[in-house]
N, C-alpha and C positions, 0 to 999 in steps of 0.2 A: 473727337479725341478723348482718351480715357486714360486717366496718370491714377497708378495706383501704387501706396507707399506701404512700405514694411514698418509694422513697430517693431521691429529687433532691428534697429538700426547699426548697433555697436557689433552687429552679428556678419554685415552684410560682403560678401565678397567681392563687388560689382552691380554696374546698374545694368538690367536686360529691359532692351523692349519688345514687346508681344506685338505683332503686327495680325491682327484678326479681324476678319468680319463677324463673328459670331462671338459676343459678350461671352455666353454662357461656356466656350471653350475657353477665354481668357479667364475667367475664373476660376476652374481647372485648372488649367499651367501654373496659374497665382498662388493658386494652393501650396502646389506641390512646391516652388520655388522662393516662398514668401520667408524661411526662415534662414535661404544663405546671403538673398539678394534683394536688390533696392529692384523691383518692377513698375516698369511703366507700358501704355500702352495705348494702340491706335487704332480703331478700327477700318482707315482706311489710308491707302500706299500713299497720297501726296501729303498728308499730316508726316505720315509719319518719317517720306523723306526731310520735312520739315524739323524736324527735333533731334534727327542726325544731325542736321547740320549745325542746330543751335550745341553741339556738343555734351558732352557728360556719358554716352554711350559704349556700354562694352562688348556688348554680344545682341544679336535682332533673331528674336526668333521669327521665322516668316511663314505666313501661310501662302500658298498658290492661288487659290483659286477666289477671287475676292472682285467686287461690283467694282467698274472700272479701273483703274490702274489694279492689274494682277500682280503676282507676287514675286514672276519673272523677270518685268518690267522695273520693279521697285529695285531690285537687286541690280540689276542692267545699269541703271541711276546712280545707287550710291557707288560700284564701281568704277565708272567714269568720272564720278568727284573726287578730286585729291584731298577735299576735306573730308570723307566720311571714307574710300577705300579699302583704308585698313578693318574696318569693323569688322568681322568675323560676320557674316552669316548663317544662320541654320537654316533649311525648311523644315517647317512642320506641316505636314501636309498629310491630305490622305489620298491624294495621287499618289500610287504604289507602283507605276509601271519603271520599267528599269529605265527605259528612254526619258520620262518624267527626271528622275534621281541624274541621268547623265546632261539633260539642259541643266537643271541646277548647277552644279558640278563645273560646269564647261563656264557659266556665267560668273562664278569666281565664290559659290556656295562652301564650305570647308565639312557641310555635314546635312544629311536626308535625311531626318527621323520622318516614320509613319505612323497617323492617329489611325487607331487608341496607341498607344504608348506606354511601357510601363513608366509609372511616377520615377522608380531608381533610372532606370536608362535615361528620361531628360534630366533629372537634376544632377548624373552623372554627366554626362557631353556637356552639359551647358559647365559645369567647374572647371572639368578639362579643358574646357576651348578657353576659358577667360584666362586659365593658369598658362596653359600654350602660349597664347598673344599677351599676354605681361611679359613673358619669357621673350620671347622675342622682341620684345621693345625693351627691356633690359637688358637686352646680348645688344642692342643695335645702339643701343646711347651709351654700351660700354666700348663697343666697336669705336665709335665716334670721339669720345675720349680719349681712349688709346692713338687712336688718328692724331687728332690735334697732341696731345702729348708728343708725339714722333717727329710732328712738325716741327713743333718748341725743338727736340733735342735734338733734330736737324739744325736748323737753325744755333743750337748753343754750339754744336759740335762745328759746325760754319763759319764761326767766330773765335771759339777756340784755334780751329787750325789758320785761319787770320791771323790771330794773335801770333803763335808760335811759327810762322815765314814772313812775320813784319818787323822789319827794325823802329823797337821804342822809341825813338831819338827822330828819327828824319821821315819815319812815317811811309817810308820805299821797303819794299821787302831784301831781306837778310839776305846771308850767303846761305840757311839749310834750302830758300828759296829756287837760288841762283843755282845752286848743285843741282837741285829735283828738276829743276827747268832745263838746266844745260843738259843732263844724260835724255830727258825724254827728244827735246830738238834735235843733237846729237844721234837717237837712235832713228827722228825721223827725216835727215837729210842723208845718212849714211843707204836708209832704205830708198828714197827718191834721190839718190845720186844728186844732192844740188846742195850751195856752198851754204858753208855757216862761218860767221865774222865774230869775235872777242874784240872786245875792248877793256881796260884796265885803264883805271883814272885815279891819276893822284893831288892831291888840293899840295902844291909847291910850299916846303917849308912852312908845315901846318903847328908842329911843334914849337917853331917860333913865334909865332903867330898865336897860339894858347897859350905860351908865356908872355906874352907882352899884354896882349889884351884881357887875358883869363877863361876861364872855360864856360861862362855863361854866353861872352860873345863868339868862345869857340863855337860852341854848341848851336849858336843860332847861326854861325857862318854854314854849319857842316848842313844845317836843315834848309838853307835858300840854297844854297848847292844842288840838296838833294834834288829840293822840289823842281830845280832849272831842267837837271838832269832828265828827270819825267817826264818835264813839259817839253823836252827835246824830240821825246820818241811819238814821231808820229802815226806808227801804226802800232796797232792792239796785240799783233805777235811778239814786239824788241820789252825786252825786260831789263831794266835797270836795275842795281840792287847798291847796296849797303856792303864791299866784300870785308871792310876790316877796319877800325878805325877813319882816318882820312882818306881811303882806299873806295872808291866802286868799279863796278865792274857791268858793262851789259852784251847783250846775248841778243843778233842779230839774224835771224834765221833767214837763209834764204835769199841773203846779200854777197855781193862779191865785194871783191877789193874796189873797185869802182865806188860803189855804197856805200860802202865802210868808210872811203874816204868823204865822199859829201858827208852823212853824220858826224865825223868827228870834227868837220870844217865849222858845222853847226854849231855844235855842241861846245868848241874853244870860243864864237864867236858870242854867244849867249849867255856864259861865264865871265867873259869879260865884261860885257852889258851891265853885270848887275855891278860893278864899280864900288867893290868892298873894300873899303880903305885898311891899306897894309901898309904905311910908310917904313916897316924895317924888312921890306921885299928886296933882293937886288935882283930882283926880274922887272916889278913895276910896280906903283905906287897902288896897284888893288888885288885882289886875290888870283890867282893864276891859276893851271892845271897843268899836269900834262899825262900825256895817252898814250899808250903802246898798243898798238890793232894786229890781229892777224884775220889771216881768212884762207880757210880748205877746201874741199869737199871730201867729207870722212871717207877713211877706209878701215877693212877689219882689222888693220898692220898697227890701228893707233887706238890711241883712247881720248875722249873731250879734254884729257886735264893734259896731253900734247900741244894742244891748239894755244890752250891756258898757258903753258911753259913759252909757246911763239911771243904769245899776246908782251908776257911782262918782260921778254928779255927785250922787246921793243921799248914798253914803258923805259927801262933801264937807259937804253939806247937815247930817249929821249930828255930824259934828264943830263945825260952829259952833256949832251948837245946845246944848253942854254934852257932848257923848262920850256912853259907857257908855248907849247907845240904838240905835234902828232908826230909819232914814227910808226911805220907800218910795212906790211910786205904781203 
């Protein structure tokens, strides 16, 4: 093995390695490329796969024809390594047949110079080729940045729209939620002809209940509520939301009246469970609810906020009726 350094080091654009069997043409090459580049050099292919690998390498210039491992072979090698493949190789050779220049070429070569050579034409190719492959690993770590950046503002943009369909307070998504969800279900039971169910829920005499206790235990009444409400729904298509103050509202796809009525049986029976003391209730001594439910199967004659108009004149219905119950139809 033969390492040969430039003293113009502050000069140097890259490190090349000369892969030769003959010193006296390395010296040659050395010349001519001593005053852009740090050269080093090998006079035989398993060293010089050797010092690829240990890294620092920018460009190999390669000879072909060399005492065991030839110059095909070497190329053949560092291609198949994921740690040396990108190097750019050249041949330098003085095989001149065009089949010669197309095995190169085909082996993953990016350039055939033929010895003699003018001195301009290698110290040309070889600048070009290091400025090429910087370029390209500067386009590719910029690529890679841009990627991850995108991910990030995927991700920020993720949480944003999070943020803007979640209700602050109880931690269940809003009513812009409950609208974007009701028209898309809405458009897709009207297309598969199959029923969609509302429900409207209201916490009984909530305003008396913020005045007597105040709005921090309001506030954490409205949030065990919520979260009951959530952990009511058991599958991943029913959306509960937050519709207004002590108001929610959820969106049952795909449920008939039948449905409708189990969840809501549920959903009073779970509310009561949690046993939130309300002694100025005259329904009953813990927080109550009550429901108004509908349930269709769309046609072009209506529109979801129809269903929504069934839903609450139930709720209505249901508050006259004594509270702490369902009405439905």
């Amino acid at each position: 093995m033969i390492t040969i350094k430039s003293e113009m080091l502050n000069q140097i654009e890259g490190t090349i390695l000369l892969v030769d069997d003959q010193p006296e043409q390395i010296d040659i090459i050395h010349s001519i490329l001593e005053k852009n580049f740090l050269v080093k050099a090998s006079i035989q292919g398993e060293f010089a796969l050797q010092m690829c690998n240990a890294g620092g390498i920018d460009l190999i210039l390669l000879d072909v024809m060399m005492p065991g491992m030839d110059g095909y072979e070497v190329c053949r090698q560092l291609k198949n390594n994921p740690a040396t493949q990108e190097i750019p190789v050249i041949f330098l050779t003085s095989k001149d047949t065009q089949n010669d220049e197309m095995v190169g070429l085909k082996l993953g070569a990016v350039d055939f110079i033929r010895k003699p050579s003018s001195p301009l034409v290698v110290l040309t190719r070889c600048r070009s080729t290091i400025a090429h492959q910087r370029a390209k690993k500067d386009l590719r770590q910029k690529i890679e940045e841009l990627d991850k950046k995108n991910i990030q503002l995927q991700e920020l943009n993720k949480i944003l729209e999070d943020m803007a369909t979640i209700d602050g307070l109880t931690g269940i998504p809003n009513r812009r939620k409950f609208d974007e969800y009701l028209i898309q279900e809405w458009n897709r039971a009207l297309r598969d002809q199959t029923p969609i169910s509302i429900i409207i829920i209201d916490i009984d005499f909530f305003k008396l209940f913020n005045d007597s206790y105040g709005h921090v235990v309001g506030d954490e009444c409205l949030r065990k509520i919520a979260q009951t409400l959530a952990s009511t729904m058991v599958r991943s298509i029913d959306l509960i939301a937050r519709y207004g103050g002590e108001e929610f509202a959820c969106i049952l796809p795909n449920t008939d009246h039948v449905g409708l009525v189990i969840v809501c049986d549920q959903i009073r029976k779970n509310i009561n469970l949690l046993c939130i003391p309300y002694e100025f209730s005259s329904v009953a001594k813990h927080v109550t609810i009550s429901m108004g439910g509908a349930t269709m199967v769309p046609s072009q004659n209506f529109s979801p906020y129809f269903l929504i108009g069934k839903a609450d004149e139930r709720l209505y219905k249901s508050k006259k009726s004594g509270r702490n119950r369902f009405v439905g139809e």
